[in-house]
C-alpha positions as CSV (number, residue, x, y, z in Angstrom):
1,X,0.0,0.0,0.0
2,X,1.5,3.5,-1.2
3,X,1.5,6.2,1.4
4,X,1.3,9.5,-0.1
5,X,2.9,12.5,1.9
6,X,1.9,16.0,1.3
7,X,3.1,19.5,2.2
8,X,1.6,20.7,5.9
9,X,0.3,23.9,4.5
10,X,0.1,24.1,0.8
11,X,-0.9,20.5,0.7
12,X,1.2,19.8,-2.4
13,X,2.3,16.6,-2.8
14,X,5.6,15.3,-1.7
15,X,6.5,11.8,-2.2
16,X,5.0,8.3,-2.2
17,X,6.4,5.5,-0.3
18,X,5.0,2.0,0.8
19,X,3.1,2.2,4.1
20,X,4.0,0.4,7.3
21,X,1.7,-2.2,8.7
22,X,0.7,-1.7,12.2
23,X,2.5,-4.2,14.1
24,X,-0.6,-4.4,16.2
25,X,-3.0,-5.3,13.5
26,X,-1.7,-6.8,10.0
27,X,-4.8,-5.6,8.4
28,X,-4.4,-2.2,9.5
29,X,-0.7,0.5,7.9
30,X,0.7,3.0,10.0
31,X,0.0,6.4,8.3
32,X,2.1,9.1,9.3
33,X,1.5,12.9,9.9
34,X,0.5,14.7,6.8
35,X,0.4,11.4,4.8
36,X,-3.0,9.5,3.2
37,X,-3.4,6.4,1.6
38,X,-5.7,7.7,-0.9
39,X,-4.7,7.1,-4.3
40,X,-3.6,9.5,-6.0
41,X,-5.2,10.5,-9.7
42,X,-4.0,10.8,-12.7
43,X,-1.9,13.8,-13.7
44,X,-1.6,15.4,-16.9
45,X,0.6,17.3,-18.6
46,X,1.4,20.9,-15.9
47,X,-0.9,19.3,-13.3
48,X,-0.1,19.0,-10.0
49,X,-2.1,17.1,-7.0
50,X,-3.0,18.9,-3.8
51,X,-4.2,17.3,-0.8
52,X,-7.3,19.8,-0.4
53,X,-10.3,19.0,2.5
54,X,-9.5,15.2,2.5
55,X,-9.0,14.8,-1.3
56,X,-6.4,15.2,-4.2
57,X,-7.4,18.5,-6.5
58,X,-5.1,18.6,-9.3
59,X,-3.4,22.2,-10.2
60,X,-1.5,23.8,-12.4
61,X,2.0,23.3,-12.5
62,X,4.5,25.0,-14.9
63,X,8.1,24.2,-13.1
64,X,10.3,24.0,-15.9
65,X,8.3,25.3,-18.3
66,X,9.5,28.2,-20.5
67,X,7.9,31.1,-19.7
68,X,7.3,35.0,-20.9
69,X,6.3,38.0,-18.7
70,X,3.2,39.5,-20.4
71,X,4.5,42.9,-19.7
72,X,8.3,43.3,-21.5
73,X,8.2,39.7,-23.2
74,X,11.2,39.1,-21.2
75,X,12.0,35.4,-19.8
76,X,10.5,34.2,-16.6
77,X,9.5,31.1,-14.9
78,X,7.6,29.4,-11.7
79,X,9.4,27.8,-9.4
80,X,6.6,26.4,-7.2
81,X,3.3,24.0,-8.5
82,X,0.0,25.2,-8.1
83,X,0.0,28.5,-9.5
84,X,-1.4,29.7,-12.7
85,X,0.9,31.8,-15.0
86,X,-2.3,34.0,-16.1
87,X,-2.3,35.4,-12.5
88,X,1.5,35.9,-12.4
89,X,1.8,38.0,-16.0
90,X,3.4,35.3,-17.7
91,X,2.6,33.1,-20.7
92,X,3.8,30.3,-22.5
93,X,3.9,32.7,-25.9
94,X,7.1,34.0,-26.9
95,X,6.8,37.8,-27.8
96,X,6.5,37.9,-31.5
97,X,9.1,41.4,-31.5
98,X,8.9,44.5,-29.2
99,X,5.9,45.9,-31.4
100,X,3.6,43.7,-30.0
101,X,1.9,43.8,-26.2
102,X,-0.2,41.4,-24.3
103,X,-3.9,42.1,-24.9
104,X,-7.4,40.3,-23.7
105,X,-4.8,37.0,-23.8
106,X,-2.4,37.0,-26.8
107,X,0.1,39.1,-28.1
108,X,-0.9,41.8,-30.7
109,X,0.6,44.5,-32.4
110,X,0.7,47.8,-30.7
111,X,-0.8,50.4,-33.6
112,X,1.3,53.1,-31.2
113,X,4.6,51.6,-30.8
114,X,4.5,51.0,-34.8
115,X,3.7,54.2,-35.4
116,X,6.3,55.9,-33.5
117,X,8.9,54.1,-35.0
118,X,7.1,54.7,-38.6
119,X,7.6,58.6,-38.1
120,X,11.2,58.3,-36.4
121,X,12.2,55.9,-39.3
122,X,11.1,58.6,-41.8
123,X,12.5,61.4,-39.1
124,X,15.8,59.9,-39.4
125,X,15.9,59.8,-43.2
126,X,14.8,64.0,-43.4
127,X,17.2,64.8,-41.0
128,X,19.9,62.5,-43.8
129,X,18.5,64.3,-46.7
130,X,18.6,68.0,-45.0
131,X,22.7,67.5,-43.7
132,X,23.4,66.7,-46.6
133,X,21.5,69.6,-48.5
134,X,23.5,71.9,-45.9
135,X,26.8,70.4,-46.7
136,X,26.4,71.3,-50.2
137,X,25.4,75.2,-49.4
138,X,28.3,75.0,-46.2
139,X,30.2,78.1,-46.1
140,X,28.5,80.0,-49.1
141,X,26.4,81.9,-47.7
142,X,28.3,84.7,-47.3
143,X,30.2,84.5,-51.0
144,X,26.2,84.3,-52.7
145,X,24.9,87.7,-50.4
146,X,28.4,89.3,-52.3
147,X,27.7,88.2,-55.3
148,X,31.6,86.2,-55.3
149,X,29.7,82.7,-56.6
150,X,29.9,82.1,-60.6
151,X,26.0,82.0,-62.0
152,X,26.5,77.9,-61.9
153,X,27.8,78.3,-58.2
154,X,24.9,80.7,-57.6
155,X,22.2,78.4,-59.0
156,X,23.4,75.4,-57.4
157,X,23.1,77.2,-54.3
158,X,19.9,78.3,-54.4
159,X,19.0,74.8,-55.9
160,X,20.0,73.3,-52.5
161,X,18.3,76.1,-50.6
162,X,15.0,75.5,-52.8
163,X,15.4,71.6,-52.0
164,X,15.4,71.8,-48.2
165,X,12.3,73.8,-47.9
166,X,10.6,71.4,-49.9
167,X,12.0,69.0,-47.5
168,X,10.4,70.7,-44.7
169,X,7.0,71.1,-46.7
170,X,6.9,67.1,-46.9
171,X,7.2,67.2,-42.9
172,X,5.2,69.6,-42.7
173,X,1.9,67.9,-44.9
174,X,-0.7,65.9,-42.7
175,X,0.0,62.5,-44.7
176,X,3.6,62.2,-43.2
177,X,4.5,59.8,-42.4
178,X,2.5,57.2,-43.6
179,X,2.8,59.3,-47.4
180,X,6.2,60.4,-47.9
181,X,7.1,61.4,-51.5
182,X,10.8,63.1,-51.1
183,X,11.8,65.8,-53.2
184,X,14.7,64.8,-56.0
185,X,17.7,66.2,-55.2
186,X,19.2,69.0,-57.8
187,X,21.1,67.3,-60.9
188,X,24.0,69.6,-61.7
189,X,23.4,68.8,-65.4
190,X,20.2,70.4,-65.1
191,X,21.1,73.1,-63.3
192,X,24.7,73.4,-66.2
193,X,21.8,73.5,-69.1
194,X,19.2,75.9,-67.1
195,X,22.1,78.5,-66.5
196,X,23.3,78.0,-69.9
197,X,19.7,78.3,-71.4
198,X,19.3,82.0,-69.5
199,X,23.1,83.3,-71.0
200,X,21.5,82.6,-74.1
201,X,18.4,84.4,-73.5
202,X,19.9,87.0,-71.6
203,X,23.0,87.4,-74.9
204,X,19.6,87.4,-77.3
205,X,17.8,90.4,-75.1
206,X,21.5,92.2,-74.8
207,X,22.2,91.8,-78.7
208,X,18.1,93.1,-79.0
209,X,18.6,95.5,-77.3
210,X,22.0,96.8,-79.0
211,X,20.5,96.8,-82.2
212,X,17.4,98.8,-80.7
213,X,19.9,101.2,-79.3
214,X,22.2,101.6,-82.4
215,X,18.7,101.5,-84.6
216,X,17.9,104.6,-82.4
217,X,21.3,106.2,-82.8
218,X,21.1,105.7,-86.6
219,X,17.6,107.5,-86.6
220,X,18.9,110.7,-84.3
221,X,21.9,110.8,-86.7
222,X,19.7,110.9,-89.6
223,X,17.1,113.6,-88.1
224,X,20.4,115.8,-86.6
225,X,21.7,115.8,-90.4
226,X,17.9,117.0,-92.2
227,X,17.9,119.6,-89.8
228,X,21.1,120.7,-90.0
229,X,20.9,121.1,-93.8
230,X,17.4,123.0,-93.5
231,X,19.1,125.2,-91.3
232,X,21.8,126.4,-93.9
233,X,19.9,126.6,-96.9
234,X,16.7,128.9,-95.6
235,X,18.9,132.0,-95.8
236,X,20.1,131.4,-99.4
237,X,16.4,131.3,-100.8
238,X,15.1,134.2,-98.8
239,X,17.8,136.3,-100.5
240,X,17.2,135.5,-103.9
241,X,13.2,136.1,-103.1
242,X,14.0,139.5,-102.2
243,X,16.5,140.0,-105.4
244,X,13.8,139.1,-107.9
245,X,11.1,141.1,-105.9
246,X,9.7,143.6,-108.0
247,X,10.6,147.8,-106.6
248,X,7.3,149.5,-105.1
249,X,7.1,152.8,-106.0
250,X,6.0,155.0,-103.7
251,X,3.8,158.2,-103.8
252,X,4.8,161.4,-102.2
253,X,1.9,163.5,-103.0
């Protein structure tokens, strides 16, 4: 007959062991303190027996068992039987990443967490795109308000400075970051063929305007030269009108 020893105040099970017979009576064992002869049941899987008012319960029991605290997903374990990892914060579910927290019993994603790190993702890549814009324009401020920059350096400058406000206007829109459409940054070739575009407009309004000028010039020339002759011959004809002019004779009575 086993004999079945369990803890004086938890009533957890110990240890089985055969059972003495009473010396004084062969039908009759010797059952010491804390101890029953009651069989015990069977135990499944993270069960554990308790000796509970004068019969075996069975509960939980997850010694050993590889565990995770329901709070930071971090390792954690029971060392005693009879207590339930749902009322300790833990769970036999690993923690699928740190995006996830324990809700209503199982791990789901936290919208919050993923969204933080959405918007400090695409914080990280404007604050790339904006050094780098301000490496390009470094120490050239200055040289562009004196007008020292060649008109390339001077539009590739203000290129730059045109680029990081639209940077800021992306942050700025509602959709970010969950819509991000980046600026492109400036292309020195198109920058080369813009400023080389406006020296030829600005040669063909110079040359337009030279020829308007010298067109002008011609003109004065050409009016300062009629007048000039009208000036010299109106003497000459009035003489010869008075020559030819016929005498009046006048009459003194």
């Amino acid at each position: 007959m086993l004999c079945n020893q369990y803890d004086n105040l938890t009533g957890r099970y110990v240890v089985s062991f055969l059972a003495e017979r009473d010396p004084m009576s062969a039908e009759r064992y010797l059952v010491p303190a804390f101890c029953t002869l009651t069989p015990l049941p069977e135990v499944p899987t993270r069960s554990w027996p308790f000796w509970i008012d004068g019969k075996w319960v069975l509960r939980p029991d997850y010694r050993g068992v590889r565990l995770y605290r329901t709070d930071t997903g971090e390792p954690g374990e029971l060392t005693v039987a009879g207590i339930s990892p749902d009322g300790e914060g833990l769970t036999e579910l690993p923690r699928p990443s740190d995006e996830y927290v324990w809700r209503d019993g199982a791990w789901v994603v936290d919208e919050a967490i993923v969204a933080e790190r959405v918007r400090a993702a695409a914080m990280s890549d404007f604050y790339a795109r904006m050094e780098k814009a301000r490496q390009q324009n470094l120490g050239k401020m200055d040289a562009r308000a004196a007008g020292l920059l060649s008109d390339v350096e001077e539009a590739m400058f203000d290129a730059w400075a045109a680029y990081q406000v639209a940077l800021v206007r992306v942050v700025d829109l509602p959709t970010f970051p969950n819509d991000i459409v980046w600026p492109d940054e400036p292309d020195p070739a198109v920058v080369l063929a813009t400023v080389e575009a406006e020296r030829a407009e600005k040669a063909a309004r110079e040359a337009e305007e030279a020829a308007r000028q010298e067109e002008e010039a011609a003109r004065a020339d050409g009016e300062d030269e009629m007048a000039t002759d009208a000036a010299t011959t109106t003497p000459a004809d009035s003489a010869s009108v008075s020559d030819t002019a016929p005498d009046v004779e006048i009459d003194t009575k």
